[in-house]
N, C-alpha and C positions, 0 to 999 in steps of 0.2 A: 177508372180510366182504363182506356183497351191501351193495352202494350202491344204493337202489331211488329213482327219479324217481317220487315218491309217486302224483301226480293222472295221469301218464303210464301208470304201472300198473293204477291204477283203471279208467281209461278202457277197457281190453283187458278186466279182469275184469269188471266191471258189465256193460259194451256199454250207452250211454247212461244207466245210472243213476246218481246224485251225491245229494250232499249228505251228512251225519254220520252216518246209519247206511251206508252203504254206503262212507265209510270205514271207520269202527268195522269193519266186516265184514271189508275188507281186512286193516287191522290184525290182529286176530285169527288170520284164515289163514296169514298170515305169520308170526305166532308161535309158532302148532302145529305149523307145518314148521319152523321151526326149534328150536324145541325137539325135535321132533321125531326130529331130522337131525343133532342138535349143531351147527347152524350159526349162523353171528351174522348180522343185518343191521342197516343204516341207513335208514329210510326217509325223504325226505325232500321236504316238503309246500311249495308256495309259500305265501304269506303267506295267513294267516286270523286274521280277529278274535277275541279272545277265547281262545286256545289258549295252552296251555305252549309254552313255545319250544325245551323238550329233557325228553322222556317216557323211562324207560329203566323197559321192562318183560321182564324176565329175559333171554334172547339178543336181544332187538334194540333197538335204541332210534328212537324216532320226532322229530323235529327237522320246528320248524315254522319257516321264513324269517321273518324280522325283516320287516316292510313297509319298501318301498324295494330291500326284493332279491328274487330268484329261486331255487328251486331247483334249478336248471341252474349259476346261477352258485357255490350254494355245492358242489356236487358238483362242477364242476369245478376250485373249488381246491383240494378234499381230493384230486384227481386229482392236482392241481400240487406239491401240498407232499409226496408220494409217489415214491422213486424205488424202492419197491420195488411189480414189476408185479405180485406175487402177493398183496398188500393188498388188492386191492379187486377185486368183477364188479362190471362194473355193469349194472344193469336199465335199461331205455329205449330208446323207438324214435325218441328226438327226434333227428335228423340231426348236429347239431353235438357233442352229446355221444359220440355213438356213434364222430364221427372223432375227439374230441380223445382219446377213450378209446383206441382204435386205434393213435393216433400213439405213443401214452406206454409201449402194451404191453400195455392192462389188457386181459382178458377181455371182453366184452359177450353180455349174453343176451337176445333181445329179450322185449317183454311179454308176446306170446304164447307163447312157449314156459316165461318166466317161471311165469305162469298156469297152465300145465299141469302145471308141475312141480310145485308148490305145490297143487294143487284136491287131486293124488292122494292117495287114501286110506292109512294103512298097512296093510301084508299081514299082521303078526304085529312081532313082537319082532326077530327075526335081521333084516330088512328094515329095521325102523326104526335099528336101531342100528349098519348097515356098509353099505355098499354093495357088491354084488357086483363081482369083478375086472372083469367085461364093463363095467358101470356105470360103473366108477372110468375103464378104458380110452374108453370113448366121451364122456366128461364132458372128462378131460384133450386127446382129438381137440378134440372142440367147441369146448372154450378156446383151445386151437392154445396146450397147455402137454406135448404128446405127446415121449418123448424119440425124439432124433432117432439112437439107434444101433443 
């Protein structure tokens, strides 16, 4: 599951633009790629007025922080409560999350490579639904989940 640092993401995707559609937007991108891709994510929003506090729309779910907390902090206790390092990548270029993520094992992708991955269009059918062996090889390099024999 991608663990994404919501407004961390935004901010690479937009490049300065905010507010509820350009979430809304993000949201969506995220969910075409992942359905897309068969993959799951979490995204997760610091505190906003007015919002659900747990949205689950078909592979991903969106989680909006209680006020009083962070999205850093709740991403990093689902990092804590985790001993297994192939649960979670997590998306973000925030400094602290990126080491605790490291220290623990997990994968990290940053936002902008994030965003790219995610903008791309699909090619066809065979594309959307496998990744090529080169793909799978370069993906498990990048995680630094490559086997070592």
């Amino acid at each position: 599951m991608f663990l994404i640092d919501g407004y961390n993401l935004l901010h690479s995707v937009t490049r300065g633009k905010s507010g509820e559609d350009a979430r809304k937007g993000l949201i969506s991108l995220v969910h075409s790629w992942c359905e897309r891709g068969g993959y799951r994510a979490r995204i997760v929003f610091d505190p906003t007025g007015g919002m659900k506090r747990t949205e689950v729309r078909g592979a991903i779910e969106i989680r909006n922080v209680p006020q009083g907390g962070t999205a850093d902090e709740e991403i990093l206790a689902a990092l804590e409560s985790s001993d297994d390092r192939t649960q979670y990548t997590v998306v973000s270029n925030d400094a602290a999350l990126v080491k605790a993520a490291g220290k623990k094992g997990f994968p990290v992708v940053p936002c902008e490579a994030f965003a790219a991955m995610i903008s791309k269009r699909a090619e066809g059918p065979e594309k959307a639904d496998a990744a090529s062996p080169g793909e799978v090889d370069y993906w498990m390099k990048e995680f630094g989940l490559e086997d070592d024999a």
